[in-house]
C-alpha positions as CSV (number, residue, x, y, z in Angstrom):
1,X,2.9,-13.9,33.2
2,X,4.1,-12.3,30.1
3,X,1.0,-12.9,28.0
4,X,-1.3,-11.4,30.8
5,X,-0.6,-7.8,29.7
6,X,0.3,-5.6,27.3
7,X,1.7,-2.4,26.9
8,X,0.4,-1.8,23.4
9,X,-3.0,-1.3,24.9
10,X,-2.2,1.5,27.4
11,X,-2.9,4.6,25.3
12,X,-6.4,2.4,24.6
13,X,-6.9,2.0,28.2
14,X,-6.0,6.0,29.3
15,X,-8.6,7.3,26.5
16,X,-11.2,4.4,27.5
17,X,-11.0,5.2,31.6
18,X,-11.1,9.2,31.2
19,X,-13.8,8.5,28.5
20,X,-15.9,6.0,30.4
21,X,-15.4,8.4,33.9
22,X,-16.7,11.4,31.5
23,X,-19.8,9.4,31.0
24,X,-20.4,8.4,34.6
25,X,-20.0,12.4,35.6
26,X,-23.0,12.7,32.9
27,X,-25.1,9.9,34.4
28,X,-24.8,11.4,38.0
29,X,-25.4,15.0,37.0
30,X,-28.6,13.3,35.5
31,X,-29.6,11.7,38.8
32,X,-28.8,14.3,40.8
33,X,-30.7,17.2,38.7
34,X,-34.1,15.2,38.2
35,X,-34.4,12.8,41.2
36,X,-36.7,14.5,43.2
37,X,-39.8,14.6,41.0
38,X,-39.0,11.0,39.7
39,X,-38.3,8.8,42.6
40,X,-37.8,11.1,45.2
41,X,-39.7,10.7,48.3
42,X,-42.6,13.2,46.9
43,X,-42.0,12.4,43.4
44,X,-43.9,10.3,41.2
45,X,-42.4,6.7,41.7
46,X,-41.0,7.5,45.5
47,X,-37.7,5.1,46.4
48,X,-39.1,4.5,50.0
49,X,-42.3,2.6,48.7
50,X,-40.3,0.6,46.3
51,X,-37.6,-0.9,48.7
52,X,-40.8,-1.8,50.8
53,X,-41.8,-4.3,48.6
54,X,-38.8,-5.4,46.5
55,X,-35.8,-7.3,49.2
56,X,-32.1,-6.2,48.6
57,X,-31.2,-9.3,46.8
58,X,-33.7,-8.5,43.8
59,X,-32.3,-4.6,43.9
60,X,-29.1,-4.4,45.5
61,X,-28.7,-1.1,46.8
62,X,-27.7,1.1,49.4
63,X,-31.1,2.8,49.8
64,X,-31.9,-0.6,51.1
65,X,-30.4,0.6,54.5
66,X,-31.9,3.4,54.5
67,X,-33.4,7.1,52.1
68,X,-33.5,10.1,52.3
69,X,-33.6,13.0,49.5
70,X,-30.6,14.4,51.2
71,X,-29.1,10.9,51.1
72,X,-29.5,10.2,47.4
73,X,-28.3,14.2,46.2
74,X,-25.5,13.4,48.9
75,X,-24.6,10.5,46.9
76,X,-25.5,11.6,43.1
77,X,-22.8,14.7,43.9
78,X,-20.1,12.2,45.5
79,X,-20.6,10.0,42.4
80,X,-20.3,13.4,40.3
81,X,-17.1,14.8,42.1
82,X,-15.4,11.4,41.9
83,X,-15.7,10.6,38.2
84,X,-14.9,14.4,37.8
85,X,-11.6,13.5,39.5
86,X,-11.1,10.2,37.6
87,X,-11.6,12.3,34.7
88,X,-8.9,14.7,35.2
89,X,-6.6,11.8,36.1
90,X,-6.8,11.1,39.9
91,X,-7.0,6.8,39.7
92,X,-3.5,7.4,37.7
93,X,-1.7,9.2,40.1
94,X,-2.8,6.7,43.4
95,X,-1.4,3.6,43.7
96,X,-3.4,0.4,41.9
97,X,-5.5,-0.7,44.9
98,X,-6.9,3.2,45.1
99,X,-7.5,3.0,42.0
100,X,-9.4,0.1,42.0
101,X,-11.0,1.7,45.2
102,X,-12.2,5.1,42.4
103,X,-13.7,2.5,40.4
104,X,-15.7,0.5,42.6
105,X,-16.8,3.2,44.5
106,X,-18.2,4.3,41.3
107,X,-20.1,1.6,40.1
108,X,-21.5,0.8,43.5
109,X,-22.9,3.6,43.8
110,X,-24.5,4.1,40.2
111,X,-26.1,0.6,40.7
112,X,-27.6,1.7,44.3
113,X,-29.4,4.2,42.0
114,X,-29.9,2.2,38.9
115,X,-31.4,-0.6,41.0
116,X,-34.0,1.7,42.9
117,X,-34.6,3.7,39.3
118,X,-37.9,1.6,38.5
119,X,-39.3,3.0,35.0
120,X,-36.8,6.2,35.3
121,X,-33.8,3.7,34.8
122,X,-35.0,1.1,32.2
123,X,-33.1,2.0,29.7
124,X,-30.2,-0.6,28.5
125,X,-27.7,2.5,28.6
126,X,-28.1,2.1,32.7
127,X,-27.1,-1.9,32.6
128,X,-24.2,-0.8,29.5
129,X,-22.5,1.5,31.5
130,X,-22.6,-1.1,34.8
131,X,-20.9,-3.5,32.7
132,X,-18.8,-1.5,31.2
133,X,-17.9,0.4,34.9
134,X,-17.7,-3.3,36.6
135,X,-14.9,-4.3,34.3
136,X,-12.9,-0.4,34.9
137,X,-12.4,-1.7,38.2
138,X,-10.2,-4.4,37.2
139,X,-8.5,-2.7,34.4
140,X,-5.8,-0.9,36.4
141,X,-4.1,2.4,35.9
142,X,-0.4,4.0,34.6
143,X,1.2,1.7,37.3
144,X,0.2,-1.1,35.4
145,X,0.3,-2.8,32.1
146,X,-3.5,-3.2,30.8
147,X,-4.2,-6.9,31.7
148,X,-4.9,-8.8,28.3
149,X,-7.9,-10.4,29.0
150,X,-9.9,-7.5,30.6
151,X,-9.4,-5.6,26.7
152,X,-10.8,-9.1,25.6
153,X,-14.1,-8.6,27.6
154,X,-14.3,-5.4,26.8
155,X,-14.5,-6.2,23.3
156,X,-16.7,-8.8,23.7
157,X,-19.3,-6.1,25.7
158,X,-19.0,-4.0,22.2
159,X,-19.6,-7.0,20.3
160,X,-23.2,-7.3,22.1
161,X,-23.8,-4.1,21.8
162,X,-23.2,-4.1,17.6
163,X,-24.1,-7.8,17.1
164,X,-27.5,-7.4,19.0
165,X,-28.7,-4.3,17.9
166,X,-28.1,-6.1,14.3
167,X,-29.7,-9.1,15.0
168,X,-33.0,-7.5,16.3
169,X,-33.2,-5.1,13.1
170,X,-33.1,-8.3,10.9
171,X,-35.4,-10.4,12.7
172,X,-37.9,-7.7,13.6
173,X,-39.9,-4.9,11.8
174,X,-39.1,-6.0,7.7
175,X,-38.1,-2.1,6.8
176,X,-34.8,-3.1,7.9
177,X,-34.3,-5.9,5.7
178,X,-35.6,-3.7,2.3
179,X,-33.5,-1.2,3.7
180,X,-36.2,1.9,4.0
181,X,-36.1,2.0,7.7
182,X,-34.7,5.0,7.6
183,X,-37.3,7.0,5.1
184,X,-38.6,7.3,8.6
185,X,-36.9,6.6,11.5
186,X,-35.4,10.0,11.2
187,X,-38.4,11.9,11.9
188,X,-40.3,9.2,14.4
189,X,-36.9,8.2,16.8
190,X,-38.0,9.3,20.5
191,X,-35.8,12.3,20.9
192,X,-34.4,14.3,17.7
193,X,-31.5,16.2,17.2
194,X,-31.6,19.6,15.7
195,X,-29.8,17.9,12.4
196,X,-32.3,15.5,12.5
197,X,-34.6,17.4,10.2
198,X,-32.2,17.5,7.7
199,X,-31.4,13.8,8.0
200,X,-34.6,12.9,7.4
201,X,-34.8,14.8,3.9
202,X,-31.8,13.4,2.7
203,X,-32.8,11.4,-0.8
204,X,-34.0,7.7,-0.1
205,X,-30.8,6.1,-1.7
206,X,-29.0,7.7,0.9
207,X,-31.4,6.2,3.9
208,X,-31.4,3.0,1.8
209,X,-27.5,3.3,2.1
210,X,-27.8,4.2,5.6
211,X,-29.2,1.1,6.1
212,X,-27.0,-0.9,4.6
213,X,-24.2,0.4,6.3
214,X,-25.5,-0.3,9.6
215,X,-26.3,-4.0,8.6
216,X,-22.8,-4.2,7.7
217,X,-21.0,-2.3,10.6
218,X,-23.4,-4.2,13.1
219,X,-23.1,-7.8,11.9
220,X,-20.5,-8.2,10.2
221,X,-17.6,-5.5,11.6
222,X,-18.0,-7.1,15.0
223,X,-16.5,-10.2,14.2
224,X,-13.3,-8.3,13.0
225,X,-12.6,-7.2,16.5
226,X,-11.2,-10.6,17.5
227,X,-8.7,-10.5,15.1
228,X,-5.3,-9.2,15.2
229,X,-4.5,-6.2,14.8
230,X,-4.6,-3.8,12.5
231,X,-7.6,-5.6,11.5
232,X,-9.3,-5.4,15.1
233,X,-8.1,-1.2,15.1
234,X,-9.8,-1.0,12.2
235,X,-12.7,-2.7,12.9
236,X,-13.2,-0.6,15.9
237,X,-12.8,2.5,13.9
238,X,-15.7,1.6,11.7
239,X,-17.5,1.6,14.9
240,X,-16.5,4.9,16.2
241,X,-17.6,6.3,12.4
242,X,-21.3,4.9,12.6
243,X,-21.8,6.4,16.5
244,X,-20.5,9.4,15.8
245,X,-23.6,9.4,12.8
246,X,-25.6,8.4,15.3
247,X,-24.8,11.4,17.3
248,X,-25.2,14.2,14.6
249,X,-28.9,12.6,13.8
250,X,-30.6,11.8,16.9
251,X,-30.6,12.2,21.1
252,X,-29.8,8.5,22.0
253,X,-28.5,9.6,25.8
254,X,-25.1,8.2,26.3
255,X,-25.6,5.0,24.3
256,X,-23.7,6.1,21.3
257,X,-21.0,7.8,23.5
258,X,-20.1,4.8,25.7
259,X,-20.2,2.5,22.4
260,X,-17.7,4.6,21.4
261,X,-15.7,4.7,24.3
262,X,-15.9,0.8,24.4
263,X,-14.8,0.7,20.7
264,X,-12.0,3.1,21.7
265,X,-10.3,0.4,24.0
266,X,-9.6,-1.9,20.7
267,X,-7.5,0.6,19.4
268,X,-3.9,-0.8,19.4
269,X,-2.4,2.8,20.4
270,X,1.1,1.5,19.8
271,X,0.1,2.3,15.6
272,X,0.4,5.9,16.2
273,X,2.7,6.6,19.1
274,X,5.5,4.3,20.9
275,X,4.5,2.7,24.0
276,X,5.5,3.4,27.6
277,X,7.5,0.6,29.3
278,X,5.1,-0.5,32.5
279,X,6.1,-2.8,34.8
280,X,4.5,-6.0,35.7
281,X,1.2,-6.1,37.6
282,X,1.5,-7.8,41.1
283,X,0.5,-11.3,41.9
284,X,-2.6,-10.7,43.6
285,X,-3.9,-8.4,40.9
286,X,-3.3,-11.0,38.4
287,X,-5.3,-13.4,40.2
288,X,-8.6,-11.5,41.2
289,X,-8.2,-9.9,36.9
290,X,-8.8,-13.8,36.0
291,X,-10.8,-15.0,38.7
292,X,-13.1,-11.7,37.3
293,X,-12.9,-13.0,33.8
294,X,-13.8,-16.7,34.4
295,X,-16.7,-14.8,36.3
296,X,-17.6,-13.2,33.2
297,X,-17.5,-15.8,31.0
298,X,-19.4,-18.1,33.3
299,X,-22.3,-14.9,33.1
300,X,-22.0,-15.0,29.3
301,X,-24.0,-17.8,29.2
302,X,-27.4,-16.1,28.7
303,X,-26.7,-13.4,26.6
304,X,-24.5,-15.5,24.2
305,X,-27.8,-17.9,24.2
306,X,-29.9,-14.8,23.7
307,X,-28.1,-13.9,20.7
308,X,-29.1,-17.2,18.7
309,X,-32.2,-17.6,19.9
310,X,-35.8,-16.8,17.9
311,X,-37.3,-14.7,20.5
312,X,-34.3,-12.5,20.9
313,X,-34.6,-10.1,23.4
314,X,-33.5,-6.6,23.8
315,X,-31.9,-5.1,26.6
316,X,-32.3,-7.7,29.3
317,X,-30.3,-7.7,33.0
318,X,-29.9,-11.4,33.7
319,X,-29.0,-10.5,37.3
320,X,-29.2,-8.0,39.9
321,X,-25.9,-6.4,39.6
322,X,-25.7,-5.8,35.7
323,X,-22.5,-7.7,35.3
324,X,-23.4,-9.3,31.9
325,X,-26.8,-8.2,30.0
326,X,-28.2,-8.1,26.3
327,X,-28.5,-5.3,24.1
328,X,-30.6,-4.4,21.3
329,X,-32.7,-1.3,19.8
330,X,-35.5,-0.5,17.4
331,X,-36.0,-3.8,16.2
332,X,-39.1,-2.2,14.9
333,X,-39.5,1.4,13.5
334,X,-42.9,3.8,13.6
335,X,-43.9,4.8,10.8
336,X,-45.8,8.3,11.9
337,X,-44.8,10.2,15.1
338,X,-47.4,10.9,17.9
339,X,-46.7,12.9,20.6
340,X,-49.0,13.6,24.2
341,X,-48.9,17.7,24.9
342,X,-50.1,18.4,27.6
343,X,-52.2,21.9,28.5
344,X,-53.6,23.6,31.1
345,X,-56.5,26.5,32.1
346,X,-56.9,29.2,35.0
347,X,-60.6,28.8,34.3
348,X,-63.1,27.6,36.8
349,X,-65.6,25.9,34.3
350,X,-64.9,24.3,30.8
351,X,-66.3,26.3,27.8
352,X,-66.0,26.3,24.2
353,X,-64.2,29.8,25.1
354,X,-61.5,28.1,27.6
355,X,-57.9,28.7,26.7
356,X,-55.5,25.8,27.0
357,X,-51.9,26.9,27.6
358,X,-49.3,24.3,26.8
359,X,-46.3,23.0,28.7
360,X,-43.1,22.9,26.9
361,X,-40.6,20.3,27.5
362,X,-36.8,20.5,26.6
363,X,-36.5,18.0,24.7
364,X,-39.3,16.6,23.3
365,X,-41.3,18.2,19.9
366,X,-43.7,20.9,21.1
367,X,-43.8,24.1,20.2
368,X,-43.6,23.3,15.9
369,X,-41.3,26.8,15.3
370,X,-38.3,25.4,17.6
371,X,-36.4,23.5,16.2
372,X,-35.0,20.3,18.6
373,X,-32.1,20.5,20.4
374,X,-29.0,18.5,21.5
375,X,-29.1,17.0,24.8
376,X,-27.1,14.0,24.4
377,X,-25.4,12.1,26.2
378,X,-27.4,13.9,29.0
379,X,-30.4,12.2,29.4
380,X,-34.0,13.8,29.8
381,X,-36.0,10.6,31.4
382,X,-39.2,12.5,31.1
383,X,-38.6,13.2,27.6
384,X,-38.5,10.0,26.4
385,X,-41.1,8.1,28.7
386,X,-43.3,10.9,26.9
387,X,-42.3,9.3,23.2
388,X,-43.4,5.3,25.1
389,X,-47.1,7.4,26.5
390,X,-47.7,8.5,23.1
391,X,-47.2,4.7,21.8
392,X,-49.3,3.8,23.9
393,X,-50.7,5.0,27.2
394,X,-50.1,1.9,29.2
395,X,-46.1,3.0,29.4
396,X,-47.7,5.3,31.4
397,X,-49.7,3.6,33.8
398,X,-47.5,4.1,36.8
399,X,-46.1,8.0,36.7
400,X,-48.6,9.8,34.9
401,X,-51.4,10.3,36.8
402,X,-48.8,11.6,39.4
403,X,-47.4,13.8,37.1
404,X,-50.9,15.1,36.5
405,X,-51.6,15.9,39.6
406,X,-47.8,17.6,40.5
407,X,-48.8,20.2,37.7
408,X,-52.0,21.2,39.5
409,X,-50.3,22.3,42.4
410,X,-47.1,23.9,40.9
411,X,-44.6,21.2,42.4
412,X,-41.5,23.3,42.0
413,X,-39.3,19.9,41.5
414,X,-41.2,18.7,38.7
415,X,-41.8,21.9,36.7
416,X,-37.7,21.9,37.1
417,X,-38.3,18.7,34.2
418,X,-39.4,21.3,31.9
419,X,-38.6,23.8,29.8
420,X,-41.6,26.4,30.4
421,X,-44.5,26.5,32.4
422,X,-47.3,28.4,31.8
423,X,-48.7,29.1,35.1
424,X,-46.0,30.8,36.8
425,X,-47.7,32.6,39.4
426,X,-50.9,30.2,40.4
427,X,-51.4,26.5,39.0
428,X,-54.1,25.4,36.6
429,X,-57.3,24.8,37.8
430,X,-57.5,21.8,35.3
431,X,-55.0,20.2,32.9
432,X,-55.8,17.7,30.2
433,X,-53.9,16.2,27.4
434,X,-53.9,15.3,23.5
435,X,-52.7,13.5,20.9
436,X,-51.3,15.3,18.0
437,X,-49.8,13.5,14.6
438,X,-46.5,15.4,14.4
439,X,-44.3,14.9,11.1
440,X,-41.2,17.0,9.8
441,X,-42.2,20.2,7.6
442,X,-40.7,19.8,3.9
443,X,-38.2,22.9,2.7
444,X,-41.5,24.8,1.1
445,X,-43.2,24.7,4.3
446,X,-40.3,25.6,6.2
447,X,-39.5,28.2,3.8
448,X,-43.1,30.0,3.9
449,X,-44.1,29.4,7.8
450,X,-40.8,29.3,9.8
451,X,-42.1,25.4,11.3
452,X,-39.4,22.5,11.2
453,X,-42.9,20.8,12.5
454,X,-46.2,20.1,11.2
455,X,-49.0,18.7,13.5
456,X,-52.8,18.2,12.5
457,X,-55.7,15.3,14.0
458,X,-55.5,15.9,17.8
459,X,-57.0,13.5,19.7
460,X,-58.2,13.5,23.5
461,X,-55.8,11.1,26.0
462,X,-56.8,12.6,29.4
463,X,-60.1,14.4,29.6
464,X,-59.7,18.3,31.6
465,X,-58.6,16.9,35.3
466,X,-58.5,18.9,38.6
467,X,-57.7,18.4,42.2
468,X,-61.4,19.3,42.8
């Protein structure tokens, strides 16, 4: 089938499949360092409990069979060391049905831990990189031209992505449609960079601009990537320009990488070098790439329906294995930032005297002199589940009393999640936590005190707890 593939593509394809194995090495690391306190068999929403009461077919995954903490690590690594070797080029130099093997190996086992993630893993960065991962199976390797119609679906995955997240802004909070979302999105997003700060004081036409931009480059750039190309190349290049602004002003875990992986694999790489001559794919391989792409299709149903419909919604899996899902963020903004710090005392009765000691995290605002850091595309789960308590404390219905109670006995796993602890030696005897209004200093008050943070009007969310 001469129309089924193209060699034009494969420079797209090389940068895409390093790219996207780059990302997967991230999202194991991820599971692998923080499991244990999260869903680990001690930890705060245990894996064994959950595959009690939710069958395989609503959660595919391995842990189904059977879990252990050794199990999971056992897997996390093997997930790690595999798209390590995909990264430095291993599913080129098999033959195509290893290859394929790499790949599905992969994703199988990032959805065995997706699937048993509960809270941890509902984030629509989990279901993106599925998708994206399901579809690397079946996109072959240097033995291969890249198969036509697999680039096709790729692009229309990054057209959900862009098209979504537009849609949501316009028909949700109304700062995005006078364009002064940004006056302070900057300061109230759930994990900031350390140029965030800096973003946020940039002069109003600039956010308005901001704004405008994204409206553009999100509903009407996505279109352009079904076009021929240049057009498409350049399409995706816009793309690539807004993420990588994405990255410099905000933590947003690997969401704005793998966009901009996805957006690399409309780039028609035959504009800046020559293409390689690659044989034809097999037979076989040609039939299960299009049997997988009328499977796709058929999925699109939903989220194409999603897209036009009133009640749009954000990041929704249609079905358990994340083949086809809905995409969407910050259809509405916060206008002041809140933030839950938690503290803790050595002393045996409560006082006006006691001293609270807080715990730092690493990537949440705390401590107001430090100014925040870049984590992204790794992602801190407890981090951000911290930015949904302080919205509102149902988000934390299910892990935080758990959490509470693994800081009054020094669990070693879940002090790991943070970035100091101040009882090293003996745990608290209580711990209780507050609400504190948190905004960005302006250049005066950085200038006389040091703070990129200022934070005034606490306010009690757990009353001084202990184990007694």
């Amino acid at each position: 089938m001469e129309w089924f593939s193209s060699s034009a593509y494969w420079l797209g394809r090389l940068v895409f499949q390093r790219s996207l194995a780059a990302v997967y090495l991230v999202a194991f690391l991820a599971a692998a360092l923080q499991f244990r306190a999260l869903i680990g068999e001690r930890g705060m929403l245990p894996v064994p409990a959950f595959v009690r009461r939710v069958p395989f077919r609503a959660a595919p995954s391995l842990f189904h069979l059977r879990y252990s903490d050794r199990l999971f690590a056992g897997c996390a690594w093997t997930g790690a060391l595999l798209a390590a070797a995909v990264v430095a080029g291993a599913a080129d130099a098999v033959p195509l049905w290893a290859s394929m093997v790499f790949w599905a190996v992969l994703w199988a086992l990032y959805l065995s831990i997706v699937n048993v993630g509960q809270t941890w893993y509902g984030f629509g960065w989990e279901s993106l990189l599925l998708e994206a991962g399901f579809l690397a199976v079946f996109l072959g390797n240097a033995e291969v031209a890249p198969p036509v119609v697999l680039l096709w679906l790729l692009r229309w995955v990054l057209f959900r992505v862009e098209f979504g997240a537009g849609l949501i802004k316009m028909r949700g909070d109304p700062c995005w449609r006078d364009l002064t979302c940004l006056y302070y999105h900057h300061e109230t997003q759930p994990m900031p960079g350390p140029l965030s700060w800096f973003f946020h004081h940039l002069p109003k036409p600039v956010h308005r601009v901001e704004v405008a931009a994204n409206h553009f480059v999100q509903l009407v750039v996505p279109v352009a990537l079904f076009t021929p190309q240049p057009v498409a190349s350049c399409a995706a290049a816009l793309v690539v320009c807004t993420q990588v602004w994405l990255v410099l002003s905000g933590n947003f875990a690997w969401l704005n990488w793998l966009t901009i992986v996805l957006a690399v694999s409309a780039l028609d790489g035959s504009l800046v070098s020559t293409p390689p001559t690659l044989p034809k794919p097999p037979l076989w391989y040609e039939i299960l790439v299009l049997a997988v792409a009328v499977l796709v299709l058929a999925l699109s149903y939903r989220p194409a329906r999603n897209l036009l419909a009133r009640g749009q919604r954000m990041n929704t899996t249609y079905e358990p294995l994340h083949l086809v899902n809905s995409y969407g963020a910050f259809g509405s903004i916060t206008r002041i930032r809140h933030e839950v710090v938690v503290e803790g005392t050595s002393d045996d009765a409560i006082t006006p005297e006691t001293v609270w000691r807080e715990y730092e995290f690493h990537g949440k605002p705390g401590d107001v002199r430090r100014l925040p850091r870049q984590f992204a595309p790794y992602h801190l789960r407890l981090d951000w589940l911290f930015w949904f308590l302080a919205l509102s404390p149902s988000y934390g219905y299910s892990w935080f009393s758990g959490f509470v109670e693994r800081l009054l006995v020094n669990d070693r796993d879940t002090l790991r999640l943070l970035r100091h602890n101040p009882f090293p030696d003996a745990p608290p005897v209580y711990i209780r936590a507050r609400t504190w209004r948190y905004r960005f200093t302006t250049w005066e008050e950085l200038r006389a005190t040091g703070a990129w943070w200022h934070r005034e009007a606490p306010r009690e969310f757990l009353p001084p707890t202990t184990l007694r």
